[in-house]
Every structure is written in structure tokens, then in C-alpha cells.
C-alpha positions in Angstrom: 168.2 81.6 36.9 166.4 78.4 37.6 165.0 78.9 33.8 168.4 78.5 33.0 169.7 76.0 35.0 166.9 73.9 33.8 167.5 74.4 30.3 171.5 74.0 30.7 170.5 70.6 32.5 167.5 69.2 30.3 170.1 69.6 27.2 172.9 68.1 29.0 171.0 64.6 29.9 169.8 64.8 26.2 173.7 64.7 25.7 174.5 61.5 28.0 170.9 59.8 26.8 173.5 58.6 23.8 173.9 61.5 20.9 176.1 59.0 19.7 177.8 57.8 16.2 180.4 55.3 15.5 183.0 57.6 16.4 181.9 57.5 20.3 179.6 60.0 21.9 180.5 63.7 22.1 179.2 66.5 24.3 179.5 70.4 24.9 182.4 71.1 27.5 180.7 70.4 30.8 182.1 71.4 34.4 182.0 69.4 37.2 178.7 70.1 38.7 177.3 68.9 35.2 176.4 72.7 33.9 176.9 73.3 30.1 179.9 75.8 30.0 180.1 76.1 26.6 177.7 75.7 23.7 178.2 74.9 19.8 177.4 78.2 17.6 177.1 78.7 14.4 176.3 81.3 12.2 173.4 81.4 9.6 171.4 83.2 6.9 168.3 82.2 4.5 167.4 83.2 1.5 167.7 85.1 -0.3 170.2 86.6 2.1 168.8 90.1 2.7 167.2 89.6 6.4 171.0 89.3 8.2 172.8 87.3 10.5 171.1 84.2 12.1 173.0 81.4 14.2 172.0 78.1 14.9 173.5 75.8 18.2 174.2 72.7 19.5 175.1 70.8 22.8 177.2 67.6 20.6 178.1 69.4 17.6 176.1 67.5 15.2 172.3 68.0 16.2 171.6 71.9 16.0 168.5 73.9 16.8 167.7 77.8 15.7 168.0 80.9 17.9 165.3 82.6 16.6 165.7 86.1 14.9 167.8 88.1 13.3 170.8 90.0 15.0 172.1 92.6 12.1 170.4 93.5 8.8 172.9 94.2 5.8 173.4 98.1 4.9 176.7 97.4 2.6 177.2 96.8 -0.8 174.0 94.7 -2.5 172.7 94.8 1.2 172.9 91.2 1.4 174.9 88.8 3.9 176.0 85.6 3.0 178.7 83.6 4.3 179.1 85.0 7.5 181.8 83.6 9.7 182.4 84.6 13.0 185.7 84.1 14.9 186.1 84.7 19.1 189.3 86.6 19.3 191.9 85.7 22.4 189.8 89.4 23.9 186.6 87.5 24.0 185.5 90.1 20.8 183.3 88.5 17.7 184.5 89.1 15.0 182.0 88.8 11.7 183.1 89.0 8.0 180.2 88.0 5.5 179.6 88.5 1.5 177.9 91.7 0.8 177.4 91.5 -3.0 177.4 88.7 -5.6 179.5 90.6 -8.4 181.4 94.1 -9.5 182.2 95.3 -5.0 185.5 94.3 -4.6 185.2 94.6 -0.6 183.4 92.7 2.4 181.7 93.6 5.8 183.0 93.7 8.9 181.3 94.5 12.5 182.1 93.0 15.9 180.4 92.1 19.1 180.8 91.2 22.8 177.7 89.3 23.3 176.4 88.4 19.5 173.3 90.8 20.4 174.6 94.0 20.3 176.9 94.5 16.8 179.2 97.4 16.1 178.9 99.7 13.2 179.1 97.8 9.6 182.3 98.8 7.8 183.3 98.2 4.7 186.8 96.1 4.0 188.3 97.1 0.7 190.1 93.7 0.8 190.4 94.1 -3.4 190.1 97.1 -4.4 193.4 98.0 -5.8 193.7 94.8 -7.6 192.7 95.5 -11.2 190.5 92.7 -13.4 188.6 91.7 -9.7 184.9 91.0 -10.8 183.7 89.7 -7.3 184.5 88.6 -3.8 182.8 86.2 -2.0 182.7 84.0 1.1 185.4 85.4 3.5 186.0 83.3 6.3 188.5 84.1 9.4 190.8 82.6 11.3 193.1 83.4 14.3 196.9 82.9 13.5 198.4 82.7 17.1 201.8 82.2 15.9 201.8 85.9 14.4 198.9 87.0 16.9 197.0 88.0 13.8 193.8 87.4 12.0 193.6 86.1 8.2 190.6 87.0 6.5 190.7 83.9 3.4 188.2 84.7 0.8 187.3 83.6 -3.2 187.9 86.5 -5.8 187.7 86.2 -9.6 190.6 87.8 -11.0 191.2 87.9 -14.5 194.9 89.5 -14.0 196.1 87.0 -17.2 197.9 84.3 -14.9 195.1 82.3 -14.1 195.6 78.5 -15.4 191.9 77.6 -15.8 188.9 78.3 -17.8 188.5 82.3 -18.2 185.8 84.0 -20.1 184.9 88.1 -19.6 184.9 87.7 -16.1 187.4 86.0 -15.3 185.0 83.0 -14.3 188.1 81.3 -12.2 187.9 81.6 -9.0 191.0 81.7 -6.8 191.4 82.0 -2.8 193.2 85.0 -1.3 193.9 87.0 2.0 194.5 89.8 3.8 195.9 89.8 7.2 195.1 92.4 10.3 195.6 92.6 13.9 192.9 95.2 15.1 190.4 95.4 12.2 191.3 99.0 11.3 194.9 98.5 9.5 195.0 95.3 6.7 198.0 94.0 4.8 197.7 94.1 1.0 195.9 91.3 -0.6 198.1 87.8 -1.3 197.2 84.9 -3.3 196.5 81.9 -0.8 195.9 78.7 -3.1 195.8 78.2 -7.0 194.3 74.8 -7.0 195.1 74.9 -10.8 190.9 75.5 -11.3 188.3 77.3 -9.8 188.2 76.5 -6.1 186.1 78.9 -3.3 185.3 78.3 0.2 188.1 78.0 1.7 188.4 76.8 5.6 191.3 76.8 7.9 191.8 74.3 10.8 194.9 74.0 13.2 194.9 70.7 14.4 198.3 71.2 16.3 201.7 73.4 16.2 202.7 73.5 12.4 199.8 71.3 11.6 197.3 73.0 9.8 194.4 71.8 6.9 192.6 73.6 4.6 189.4 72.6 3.5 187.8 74.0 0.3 185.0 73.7 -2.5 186.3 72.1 -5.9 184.4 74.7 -8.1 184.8 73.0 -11.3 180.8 72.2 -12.8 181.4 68.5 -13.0 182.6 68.2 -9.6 181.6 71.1 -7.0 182.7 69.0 -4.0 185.1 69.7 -1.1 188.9 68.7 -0.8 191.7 69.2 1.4 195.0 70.5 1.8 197.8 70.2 3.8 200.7 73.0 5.5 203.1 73.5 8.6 201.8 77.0 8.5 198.9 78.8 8.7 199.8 81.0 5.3 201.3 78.4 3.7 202.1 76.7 1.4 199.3 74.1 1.3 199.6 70.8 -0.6 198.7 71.1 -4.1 197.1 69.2 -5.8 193.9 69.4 -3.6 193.1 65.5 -2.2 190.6 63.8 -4.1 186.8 64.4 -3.0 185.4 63.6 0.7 181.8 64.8 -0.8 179.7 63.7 -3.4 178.7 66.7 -6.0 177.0 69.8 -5.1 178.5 70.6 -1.8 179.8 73.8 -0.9 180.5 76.2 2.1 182.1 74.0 4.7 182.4 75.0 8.0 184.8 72.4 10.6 184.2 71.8 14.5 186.0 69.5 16.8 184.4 66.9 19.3 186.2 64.8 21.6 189.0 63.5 18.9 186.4 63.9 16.0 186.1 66.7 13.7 182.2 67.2 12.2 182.9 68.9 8.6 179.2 71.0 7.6 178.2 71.6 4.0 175.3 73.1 1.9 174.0 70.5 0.0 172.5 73.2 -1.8 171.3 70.8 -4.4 169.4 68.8 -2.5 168.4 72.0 -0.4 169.9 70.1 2.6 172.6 70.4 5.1 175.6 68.1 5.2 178.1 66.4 7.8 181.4 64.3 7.7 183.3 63.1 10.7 187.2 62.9 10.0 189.4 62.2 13.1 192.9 62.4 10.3 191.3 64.5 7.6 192.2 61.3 5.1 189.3 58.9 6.2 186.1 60.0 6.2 182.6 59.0 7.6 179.1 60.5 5.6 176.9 61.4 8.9 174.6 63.3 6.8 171.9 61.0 8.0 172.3 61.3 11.7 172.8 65.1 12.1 170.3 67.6 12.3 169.8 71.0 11.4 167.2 73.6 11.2 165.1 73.9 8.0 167.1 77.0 6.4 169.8 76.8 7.2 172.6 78.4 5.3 176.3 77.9 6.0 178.4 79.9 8.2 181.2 79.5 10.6 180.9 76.8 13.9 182.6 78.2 16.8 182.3 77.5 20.8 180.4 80.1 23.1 180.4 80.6 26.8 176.8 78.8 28.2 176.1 82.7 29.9 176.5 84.3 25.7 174.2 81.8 24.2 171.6 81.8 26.9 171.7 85.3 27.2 171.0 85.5 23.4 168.3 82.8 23.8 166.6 85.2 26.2 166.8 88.3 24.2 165.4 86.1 21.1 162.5 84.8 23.0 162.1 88.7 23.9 161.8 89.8 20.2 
């Protein structure tokens, strides 16, 4: 106990020694003793994706350190696991959806967790297999709907069904984002399209910023720009602004991932390029600030989802790391 009350309060005085940018400084949510009561997460993988699930964290949002380890090898599909995003539920539950091939497995993985140590077993989610012409399915991310108490699973499918607008070859090769939605991760709706950004467009993000106020962020997949752009809705389904606003990100960025600070959100990206990670600080999701050169992250890191954990979860799985 006094290992970790030393810990929580040698990372909160980093905190108020000035992790600070232009937009103020930020800090995990702190209680009035001074503890750390919650802790930035987010989750991870390295190349070439067939060790499992990693997560990085953070006391500020934008300067991250590894928890060592991995917490569940891949047994679906290619065996691999990219993209996994993780999403508390209302219950307290992880959820985790990730990529589990790059091409011909029209499904994703799914397990869940209490504690992000201890994972349920892998199960399969056969989010596309009764769509004909489907050639892959990558990069599912989730998000809580708390209007309709249900969770969408948003994810990029080639479909080469004869109505896509944009630049088709055998495969399809124009990628389009779609969903399923579910309430209890045994029973899913049918497959809907979510945005046709009139090209091929992947990764995309969802962010509720207040009641009928949500954004979507997502990778313009088009060669001569593969950078990120947003979108606009009153709901969480839609429909979102189209066309997609013009580029917040230079080229080569992919895989955002969005947490909030204070009033500021911190936008992540794979700068996979440049084999570095990325950062923007919006506090309107119109005017953005490059940060890239004052965050830091941990040599490897792939991109995930950012979410907020108890103080209690993370050190718990700090311990059981440093037990390995």
C-alpha cells in the first residue's frame, strides 16, 4: 500500500511540476487528498501484431509510459490483433474488439474483462458474414450509445457490392465504414453502412461531446492524402456531415484514437510513416494545434483506444506486470 501511495503521489507532483501546453495544464482526476483516482489507458500492439494486447498510460493525457507485457495472445482468424479498442461499459466490464486478419475473415474478436488482467474467452463476431463481395474487415472501434443504452461496434469493410462511388478493382479496394449494434455481446443487429465519404475512408472514431453533439473522426484513405478528417451529427448513428472537413493531419496518419482533458481534447495517430506517434489538441474539433512535439509515447507503440481507469485497475495491473 505505501508502494502505491508513493507511486500515485510521485506521478501526481510530476502532474502539478507544469505538464503544460498552450492549452493550460491538464491532470488525471485527482480527489481531495491529492491521490490519483483515475489514470489515462490506452490500448496497444507492436509488430507485427501476433504477441496480443498491450496498453500504455498516462497521468495528463499526453505523456504515456508502457505497462509491460502482454495481457491476451490472438487465437482467431490470422491469429493476429491489431486495432484493439477497449470501451468501460456503464457495469464497469471491458469490452475489447480488435482486427484479427488483414483480408478474406469477414468477422472480428471479442473478449471482455473486469480488471484488464484476467480476459474472457475470445469469440468470434461474424459482423460481415452475410454480406456478399466483403474482402476484409478491419479496425473496429466501440462506442457506448447511452441514448439507446447500446454499444456500436464502427469498423472499415471493403465491399465490392457494385454501389461504391470510388476507385474499385477485384477487391473492392474502397473502403467504407459500417456497424453493428448490441447490448450484451451475445445478440448483434445486422450490419449498416455508417459513412460513404464518397472514397476510401477507415478508422473511424466516435466522440460525444454533449447531448445531440457528436464528431466523428476518421482516416482519409485515398494514397495522395491518408490523413484524418472530421464529421459532424446530432446523433450517434447518424447522419454525419458529408463531405469530411478538410485535413487536421499532414499525410500518413492513420488510427486515431480521441481523449478529453480539462476542455481540451488530445487526438492520437500512427504516424506510421515516420514510425512515430502523433497528437493534436482541439478544444472545437475546427481549430487545431500539432502537439506532436511535446507528447510522448513509448517506442512501439501501435494505436488503440484511450479510455479512463480507476487508479486501484491500473495499479493492480502494474503489479501483476512487474510480477511476470
Amino acid at each position: 500500500m505505501r508502494t502505491l501511495n508513493r507511486l500515485r503521489m510521485f506521478m501526481l507532483a510530476a502532474v502539478l511540476a507544469g505538464v503544460a501546453s498552450s492549452f493550460g495544464t491538464v491532470s488525471a482526476q485527482t480527489s481531495p487528498s491529492g491521490e490519483v483516482e483515475e489514470y489515462y489507458v490506452s490500448s496497444s500492439f507492436h509488430e507485427p501484431a501476433d504477441a496480443g494486447l498491450r496498453f500504455i498510460y498516462s497521468t495528463d493525457g499526453l505523456h504515456w509510459d508502457s505497462i509491460p507485457g502482454t495481457w491476451l495472445a490472438p487465437k482467431l482468424g490470422a491469429k493476429i490483433m491489431r486495432d484493439p479498442s477497449v470501451w468501460r461499459g456503464p457495469d464497469g466490464v471491458y469490452h475489447l474488439v480488435w482486427t484479427i486478419a488483414w483480408k478474406q475473415d469477414t468477422g472480428i474478436g471479442y473478449a471482455c474483462s473486469k480488471d484488464l488482467i484476467h480476459w474472457s474467452e475470445q469469440k468470434r463476431i461474424p459482423v460481415m458474414d452475410g454480406v456478399e463481395g466483403t474482402y476484409s474487415v478491419w479496425a473496429p472501434e466501440l462506442f457506448y450509445d447511452d441514448v439507446k443504452q447500446q454499444y456500436m461496434i464502427v469498423y472499415s469493410a471493403q465491399v465490392n457490392d457494385g454501389t461504391c462511388t470510388g476507385r474499385r478493382n477485384e477487391h473492392g479496394d474502397y473502403h467504407r465504414l459500417y456497424y453493428v449494434t448490441t447490448k450484451d455481446f451475445n445478440a448483434f443487429s445486422a450490419p449498416k453502412l455508417f459513412y460513404d465519404a464518397g472514397y476510401s475512408c477507415i478508422d473511424g472514431v466516435i466522440v460525444k461531446r454533449g447531448e445531440g453533439d457528436y464528431v466523428l473522426v476518421a482516416k482519409d484513405n485515398r494514397k495522395a492524402n491518408s490523413n484524418l478528417r472530421v464529421a459532424f451529427a446530432k446523433n450517434a448513428e447518424g447522419p454525419y456531415t458529408n463531405p469530411l472537413s478538410k485535413p487536421f493531419t499532414g499525410i500518413f496518419a492513420e488510427g486515431p484514437s480521441v481523449s478529453k482533458a480539462g476542455d481540451t481534447y488530445y487526438i492520437y495517430y500512427d504516424l506510421y510513416r515516420r514510425r512515430i506517434y502523433g497528437a493534436s489538441a482541439t478544444k472545437d474539433f475546427v481549430h487545431f494545434t500539432d502537439v506532436t512535439g511535446e507528447a510522448v509515447f513509448p517506442e512501439g507503440h501501435k494505436h488503440g483506444t484511450a479510455f479512463k481507469a480507476p487508479a486501484d485497475v491500473v495499479e493492480a495491473l502494474l503489479k501483476a506486470a512487474r510480477a511476470k
